[in-house]
C-alpha positions in Angstrom: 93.3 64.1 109.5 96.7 65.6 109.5 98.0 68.6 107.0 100.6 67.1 105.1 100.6 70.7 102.7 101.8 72.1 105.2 105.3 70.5 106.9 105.4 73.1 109.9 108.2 75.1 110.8 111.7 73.7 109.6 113.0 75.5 112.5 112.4 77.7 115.6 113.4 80.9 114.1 110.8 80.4 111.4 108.0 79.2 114.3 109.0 82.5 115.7 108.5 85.0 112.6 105.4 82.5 112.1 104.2 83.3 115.8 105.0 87.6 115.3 102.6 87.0 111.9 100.0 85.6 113.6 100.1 88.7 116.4 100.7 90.9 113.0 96.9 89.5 111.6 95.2 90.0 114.7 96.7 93.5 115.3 97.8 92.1 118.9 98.3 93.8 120.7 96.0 96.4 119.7 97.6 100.0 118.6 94.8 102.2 119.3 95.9 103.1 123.7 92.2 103.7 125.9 93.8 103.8 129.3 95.4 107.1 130.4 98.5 106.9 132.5 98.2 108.0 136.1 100.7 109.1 138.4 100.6 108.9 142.5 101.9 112.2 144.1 104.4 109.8 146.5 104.6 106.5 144.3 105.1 108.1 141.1 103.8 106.5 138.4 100.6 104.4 139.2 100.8 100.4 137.2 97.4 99.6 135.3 98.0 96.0 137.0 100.5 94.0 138.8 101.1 90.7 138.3 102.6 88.7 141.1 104.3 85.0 139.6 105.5 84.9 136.5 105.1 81.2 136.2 102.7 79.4 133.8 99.3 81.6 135.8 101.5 84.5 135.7 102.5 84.8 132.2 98.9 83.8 130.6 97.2 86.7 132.4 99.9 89.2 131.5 99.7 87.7 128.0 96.1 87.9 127.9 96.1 91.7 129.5 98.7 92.8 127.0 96.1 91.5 124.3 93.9 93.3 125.6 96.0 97.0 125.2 96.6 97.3 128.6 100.1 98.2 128.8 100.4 99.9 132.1 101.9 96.0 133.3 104.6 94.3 134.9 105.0 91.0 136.3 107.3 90.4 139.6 108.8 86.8 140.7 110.7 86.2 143.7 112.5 83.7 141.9 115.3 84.0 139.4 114.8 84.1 136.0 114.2 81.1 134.1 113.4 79.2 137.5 109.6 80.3 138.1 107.1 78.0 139.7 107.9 74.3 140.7 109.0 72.6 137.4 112.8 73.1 138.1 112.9 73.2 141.9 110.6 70.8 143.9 108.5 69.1 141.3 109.8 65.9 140.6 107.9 64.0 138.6 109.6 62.5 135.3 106.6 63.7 133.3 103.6 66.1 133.3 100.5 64.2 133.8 98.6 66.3 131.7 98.4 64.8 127.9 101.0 66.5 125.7 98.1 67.2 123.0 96.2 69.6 125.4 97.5 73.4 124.4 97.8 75.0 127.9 98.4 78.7 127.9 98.7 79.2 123.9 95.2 80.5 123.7 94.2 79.6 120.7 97.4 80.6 119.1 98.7 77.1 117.0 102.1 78.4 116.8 102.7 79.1 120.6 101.3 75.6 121.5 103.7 73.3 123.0 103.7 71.2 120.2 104.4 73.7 117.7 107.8 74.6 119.9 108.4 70.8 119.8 108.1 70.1 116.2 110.2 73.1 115.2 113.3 71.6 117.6 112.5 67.9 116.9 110.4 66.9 113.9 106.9 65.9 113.8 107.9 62.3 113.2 109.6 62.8 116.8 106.2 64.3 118.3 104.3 61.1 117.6 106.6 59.5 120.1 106.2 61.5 122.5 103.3 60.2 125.2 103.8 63.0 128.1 106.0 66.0 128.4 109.2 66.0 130.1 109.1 68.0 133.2 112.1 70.1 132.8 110.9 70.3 128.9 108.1 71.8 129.8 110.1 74.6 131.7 112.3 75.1 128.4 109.1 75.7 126.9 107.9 77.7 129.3 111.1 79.8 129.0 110.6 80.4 125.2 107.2 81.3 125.7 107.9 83.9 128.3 110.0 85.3 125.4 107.4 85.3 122.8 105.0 86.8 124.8 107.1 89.8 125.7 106.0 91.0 128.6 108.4 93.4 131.1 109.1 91.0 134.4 111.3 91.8 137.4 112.7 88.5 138.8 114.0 88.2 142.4 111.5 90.5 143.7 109.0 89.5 146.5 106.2 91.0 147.6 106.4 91.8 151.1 103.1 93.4 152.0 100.1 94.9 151.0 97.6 98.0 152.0 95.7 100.7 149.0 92.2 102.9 149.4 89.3 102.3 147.1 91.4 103.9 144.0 94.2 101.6 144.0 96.4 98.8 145.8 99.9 99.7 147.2 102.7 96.9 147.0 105.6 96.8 149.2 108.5 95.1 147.1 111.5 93.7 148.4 115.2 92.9 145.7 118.7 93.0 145.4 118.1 97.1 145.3 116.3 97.5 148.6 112.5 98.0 149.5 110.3 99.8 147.4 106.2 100.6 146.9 104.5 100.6 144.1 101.0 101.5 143.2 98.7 99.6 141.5 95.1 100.2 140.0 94.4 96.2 139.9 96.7 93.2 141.4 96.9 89.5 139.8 98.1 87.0 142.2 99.1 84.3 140.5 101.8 83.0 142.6 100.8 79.0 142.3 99.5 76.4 144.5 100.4 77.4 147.9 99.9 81.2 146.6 97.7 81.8 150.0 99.4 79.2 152.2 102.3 76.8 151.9 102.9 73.0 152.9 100.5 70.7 154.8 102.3 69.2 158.3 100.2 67.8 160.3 100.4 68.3 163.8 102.7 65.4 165.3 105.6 66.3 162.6 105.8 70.1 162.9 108.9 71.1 164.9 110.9 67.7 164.1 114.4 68.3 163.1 114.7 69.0 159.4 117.4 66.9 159.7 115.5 64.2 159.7 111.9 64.6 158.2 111.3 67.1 155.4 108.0 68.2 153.5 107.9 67.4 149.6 108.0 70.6 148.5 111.2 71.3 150.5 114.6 71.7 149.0 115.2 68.0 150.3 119.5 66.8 149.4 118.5 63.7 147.9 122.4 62.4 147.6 122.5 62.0 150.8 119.7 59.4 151.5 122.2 56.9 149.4 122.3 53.7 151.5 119.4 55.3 153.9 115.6 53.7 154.6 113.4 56.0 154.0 109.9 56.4 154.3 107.1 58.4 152.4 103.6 59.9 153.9 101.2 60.1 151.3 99.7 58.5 148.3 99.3 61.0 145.5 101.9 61.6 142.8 104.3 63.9 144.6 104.3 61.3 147.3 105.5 59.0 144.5 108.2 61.3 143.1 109.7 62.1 145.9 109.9 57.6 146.7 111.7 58.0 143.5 114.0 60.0 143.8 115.0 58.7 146.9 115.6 55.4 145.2 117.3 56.9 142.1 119.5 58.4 144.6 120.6 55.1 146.2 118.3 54.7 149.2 118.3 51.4 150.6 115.2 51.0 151.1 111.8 53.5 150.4 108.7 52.6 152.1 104.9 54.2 151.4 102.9 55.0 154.0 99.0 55.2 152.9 96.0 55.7 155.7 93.8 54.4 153.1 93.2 50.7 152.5 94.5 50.8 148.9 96.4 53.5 146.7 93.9 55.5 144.7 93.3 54.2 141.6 90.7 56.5 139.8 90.9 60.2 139.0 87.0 61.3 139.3 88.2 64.7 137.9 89.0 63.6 135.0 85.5 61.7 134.2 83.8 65.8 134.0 87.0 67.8 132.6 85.7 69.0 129.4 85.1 72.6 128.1 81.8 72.8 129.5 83.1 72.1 132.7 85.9 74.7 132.5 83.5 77.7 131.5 80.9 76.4 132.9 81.8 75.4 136.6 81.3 78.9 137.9 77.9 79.3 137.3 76.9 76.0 139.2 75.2 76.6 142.8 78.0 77.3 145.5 76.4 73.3 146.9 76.6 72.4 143.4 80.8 73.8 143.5 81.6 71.8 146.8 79.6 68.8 146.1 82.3 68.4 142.9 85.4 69.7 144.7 84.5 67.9 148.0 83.8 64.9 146.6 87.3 65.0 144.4 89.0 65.4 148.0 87.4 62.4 149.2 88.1 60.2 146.4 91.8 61.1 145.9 93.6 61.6 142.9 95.9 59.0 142.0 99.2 59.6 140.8 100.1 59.0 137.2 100.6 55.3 136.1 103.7 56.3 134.9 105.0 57.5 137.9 104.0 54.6 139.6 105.7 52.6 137.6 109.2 54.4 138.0 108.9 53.1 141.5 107.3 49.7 141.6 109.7 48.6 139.0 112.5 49.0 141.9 112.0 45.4 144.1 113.3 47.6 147.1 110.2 49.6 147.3 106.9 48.7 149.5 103.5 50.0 149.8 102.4 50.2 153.3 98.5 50.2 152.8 96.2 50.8 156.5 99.4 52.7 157.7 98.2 55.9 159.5 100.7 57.4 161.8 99.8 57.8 165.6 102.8 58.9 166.9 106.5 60.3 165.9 109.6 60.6 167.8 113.1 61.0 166.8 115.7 58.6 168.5 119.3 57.8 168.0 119.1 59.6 164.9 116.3 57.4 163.4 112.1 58.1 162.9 110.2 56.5 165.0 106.5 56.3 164.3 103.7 54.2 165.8 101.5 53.4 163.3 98.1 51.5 162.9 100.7 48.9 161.3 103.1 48.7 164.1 106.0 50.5 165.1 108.8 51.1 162.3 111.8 53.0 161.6 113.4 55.1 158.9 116.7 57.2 158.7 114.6 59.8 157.1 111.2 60.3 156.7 109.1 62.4 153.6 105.6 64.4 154.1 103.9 64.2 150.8 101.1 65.6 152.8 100.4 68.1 150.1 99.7 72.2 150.1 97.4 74.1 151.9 95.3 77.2 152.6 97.8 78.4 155.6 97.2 82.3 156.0 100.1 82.2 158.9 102.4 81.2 156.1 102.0 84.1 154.2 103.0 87.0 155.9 102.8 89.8 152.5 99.2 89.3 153.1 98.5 89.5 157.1 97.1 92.7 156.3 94.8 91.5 153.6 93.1 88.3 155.2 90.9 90.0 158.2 88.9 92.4 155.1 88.6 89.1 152.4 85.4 86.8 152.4 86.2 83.5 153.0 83.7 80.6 151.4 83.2 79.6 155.5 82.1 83.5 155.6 79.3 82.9 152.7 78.1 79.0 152.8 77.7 76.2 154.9 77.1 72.7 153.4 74.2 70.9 154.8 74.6 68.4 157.6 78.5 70.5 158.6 79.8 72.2 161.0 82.7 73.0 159.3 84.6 71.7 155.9 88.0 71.3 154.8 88.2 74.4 151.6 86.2 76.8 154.6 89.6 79.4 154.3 89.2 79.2 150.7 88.8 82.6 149.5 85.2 82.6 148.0 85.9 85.0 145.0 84.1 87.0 142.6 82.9 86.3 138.8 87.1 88.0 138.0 88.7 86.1 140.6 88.5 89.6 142.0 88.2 89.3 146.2 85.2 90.1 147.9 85.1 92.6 151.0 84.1 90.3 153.9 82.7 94.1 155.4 81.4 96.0 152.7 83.3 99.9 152.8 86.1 98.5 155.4 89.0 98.1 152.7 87.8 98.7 149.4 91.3 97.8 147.6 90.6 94.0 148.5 88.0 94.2 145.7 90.8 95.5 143.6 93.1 92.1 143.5 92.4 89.4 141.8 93.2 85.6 143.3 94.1 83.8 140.0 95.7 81.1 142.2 94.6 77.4 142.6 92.5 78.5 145.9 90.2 80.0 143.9 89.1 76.8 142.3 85.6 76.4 144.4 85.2 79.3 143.1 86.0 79.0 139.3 86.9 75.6 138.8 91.2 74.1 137.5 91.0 76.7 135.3 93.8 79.2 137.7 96.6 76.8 137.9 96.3 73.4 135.6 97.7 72.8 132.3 94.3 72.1 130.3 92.6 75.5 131.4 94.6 78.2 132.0 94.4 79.6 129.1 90.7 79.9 130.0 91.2 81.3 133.1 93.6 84.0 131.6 90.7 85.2 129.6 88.5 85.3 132.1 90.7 87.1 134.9 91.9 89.5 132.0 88.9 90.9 130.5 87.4 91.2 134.0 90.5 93.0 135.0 89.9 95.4 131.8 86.1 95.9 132.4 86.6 97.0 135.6 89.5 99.3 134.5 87.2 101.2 131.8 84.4 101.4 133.8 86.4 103.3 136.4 87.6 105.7 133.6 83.7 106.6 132.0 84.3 109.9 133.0 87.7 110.1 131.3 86.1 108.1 128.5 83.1 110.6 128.1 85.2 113.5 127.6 87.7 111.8 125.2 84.5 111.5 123.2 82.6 114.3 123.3 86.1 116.1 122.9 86.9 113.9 119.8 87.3 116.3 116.9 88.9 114.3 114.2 86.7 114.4 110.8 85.9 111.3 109.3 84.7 113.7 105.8 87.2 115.9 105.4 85.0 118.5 103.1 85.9 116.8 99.6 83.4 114.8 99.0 80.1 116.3 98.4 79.0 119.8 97.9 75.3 121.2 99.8 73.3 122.2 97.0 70.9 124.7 98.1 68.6 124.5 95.5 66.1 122.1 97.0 62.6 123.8 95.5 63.6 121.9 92.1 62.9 118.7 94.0 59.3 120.0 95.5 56.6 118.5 92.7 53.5 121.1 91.7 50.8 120.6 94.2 47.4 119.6 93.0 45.1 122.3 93.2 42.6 120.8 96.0 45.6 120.5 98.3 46.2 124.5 98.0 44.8 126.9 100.3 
């Protein structure tokens, strides 16, 4: 039943002061500091953590560590400000898929939830029109709440490599001012979806001229497909997006490639996503874990009805179902592929073939991979030789990684994989919008446990060393006349 006492913000500046009350109540962050500040002897002053992505992931953990008083923290992007994750670069859907109700990273906070932001700019009578988020909305939002949260991020800086000891992790940085190292005591990656890896090509594409065939996730120039066939690998939603844009952009024609014998019409994930699943997923059985995310793969998640739509309501766009590629050449300037339909022919062809767990993609961490446990390294499911999530990182109950050689490279232990490879681990709670904010928590106060147990001894001595009075001397007097108290003994209890 909806509030009508209360209209909401009239405007974003009063969602704002609303937003710095709330923080004001809950004395968030809190005043009282319990981490000493450390300093390395080359590296100079020593970060409590390091967050690397200050996307959606990346933003709700630092939010959620600055909640938490640690304020040793700073988040680093390579991208530029404002343009963090995919939202305003290769995503390309019209809409989220998510539903616009579900509060994302605001945790718990009513007045940073998307909605709030909405309403304050738009009206509530406008929110009840509103059936799913507009993609580059959602990166407004994102942009204001990066704001609100307040958290000091340096954008257009990559991370280049990575080395520490068992006391801390040592960053190598690359911007506009050079290279640089920086030491850390903990590490967050949470530098999204193809974090630990990149794009998916399967074999018979990779080395084609770009020219001709690019991934989804590349920085494709859809102007100049106007007039052009084109075709589309895949049959999830960016594989629909991307057949989209191409036709929005004046392709001829845009043809869908799909292996399977139909599109994929049901999303099993969303038949278990609850918040029982979300907290709950990481204490199933590691079979229990890859029954669920195996059987997910298998099925397929379908893209959004809506985005479906925005193509099949163009009469120069085909579905191509039992089409599996055998074969690709490039001829005359066209794509040739021999497929289980037939041979056929585009101008330029599109692999929505997905992201991947791709180690050789990610060079910042070459040093990192050989000393991390990988969920081949720990399980086995029954009946396999081998499985498809097998260079998953299999991570601990923070996210944290987990020496694949215990003593070998301790600083492993010390960064935390709050990226969407961690999900056989943990569950969608590292990267999708309904759970982050769960995550965040989770990565945060393990983060902080780990930090305070490091510092006992610091913490011992802070107390025993504690001195303050809480009675200052005023409020009572010792009376030294206790005997007035002591009743007269009966006489058979003298001696």
């Amino acid at each position: 039943m909806t509030d009508v006492s209360d209209p909401g913000p009239a405007s974003l500046a009063e969602l704002e002061a609303r937003f710095r009350r709330d923080l004001d109540l809950l004395v968030l962050p809190p005043a009282k500091d319990w981490l000493e500040p450390h300093t390395h002897r080359d590296y100079g002053p020593v970060l409590d953590v390091a967050v690397i992505g200050a996307g959606m992931s990346g933003l709700s953990a630092a939010f959620a560590l600055k909640c938490l008083a640690i304020r040793g923290l700073r988040v680093f992007d390579r991208s530029p400000a404002g343009f963090e994750g995919p939202w305003a670069t290769w995503a390309r859907m019209e809409t989220l898929r998510s539903p616009p109700e579900l509060t994302g990273p605001a945790f718990g906070f009513s007045n940073l939830t998307f909605r709030a932001w909405f309403e304050a700019q738009f009206g509530a009578a406008a929110w009840t029109k509103v059936h799913r988020i507009p993609r580059l909305q959602w990166m407004d939002y994102l942009r204001w709440y990066r704001r609100m949260i307040d958290v000091p991020i340096e954008n257009e800086t990559e991370l280049v490599d990575l080395g520490g000891n068992k006391e801390l992790v040592l960053l190598t940085l690359r911007s506009r001012g050079g290279m640089r190292k920086v030491a850390a005591r903990r590490v967050v990656l949470a530098n999204g979806r193809e974090g630990l890896g990149g794009p998916y090509v399967p074999p018979m594409f990779r080395g084609l001229d770009k020219r001709f065939v690019a991934h989804s996730s590349d920085d494709i120039h859809f102007d100049a497909l106007r007039g052009k066939t084109v075709g589309v690998i895949g049959a999830g939603a960016s594989a629909v997006d991307n057949a989209a844009e191409a036709l929005e952009h004046g392709a001829a024609r845009v043809a869908m490639l799909v292996r399977r014998p139909d599109v994929p019409r049901i999303n099993k994930g969303m038949g278990i996503g609850s918040a029982g699943f979300w907290v709950g997923f990481h204490a199933l059985t590691d079979a229990q874990k890859w029954q669920i995310v195996n059987y997910i793969d298998e099925q397929a998640v379908p893209p959004p009805r809506d985005s479906m739509l925005r193509v099949t309501r163009r009469k120069n766009f085909s579905i191509l179902a039992h089409c599996e590629p055998r074969a690709v050449k490039i001829r005359n300037g066209r794509v040739l592929l021999d497929t289980t339909r037939g041979k056929l022919g585009f101008d330029f062809l599109i692999l929505a073939t997905g992201l991947t767990v791709d180690w050789s993609q990610r060079p910042e961490f070459a040093s990192l991979k050989p000393h991390i446990r990988l969920w081949r390294d720990h399980f086995m499911p029954e009946g396999h030789t081998q499985f498809a999530q097998a260079d998953h990182p299999f991570v601990g109950p923070s996210f944290e990684f987990l020496e694949r050689t215990p003593d070998a490279a301790p600083w492993v232990n010390r960064i935390h994989c709050f990226t969407f490879p961690a999900y056989l681990s943990h569950g969608p709670i590292s990267g999708d919008v309904p759970a982050i904010s769960v995550g965040a928590e989770r990565v945060a106060t393990g983060v902080a446990s780990a930090l305070f147990a490091e510092d006992y001894e610091r913490t011992w001595r802070r107390m025993v060393g504690w001195s303050t009075p809480e009675l200052r001397g005023d409020e009572f007097t010792l009376d030294e006349g206790a005997s007035k108290f002591f009743a007269e003994q009966p006489a058979d209890m003298k001696t």
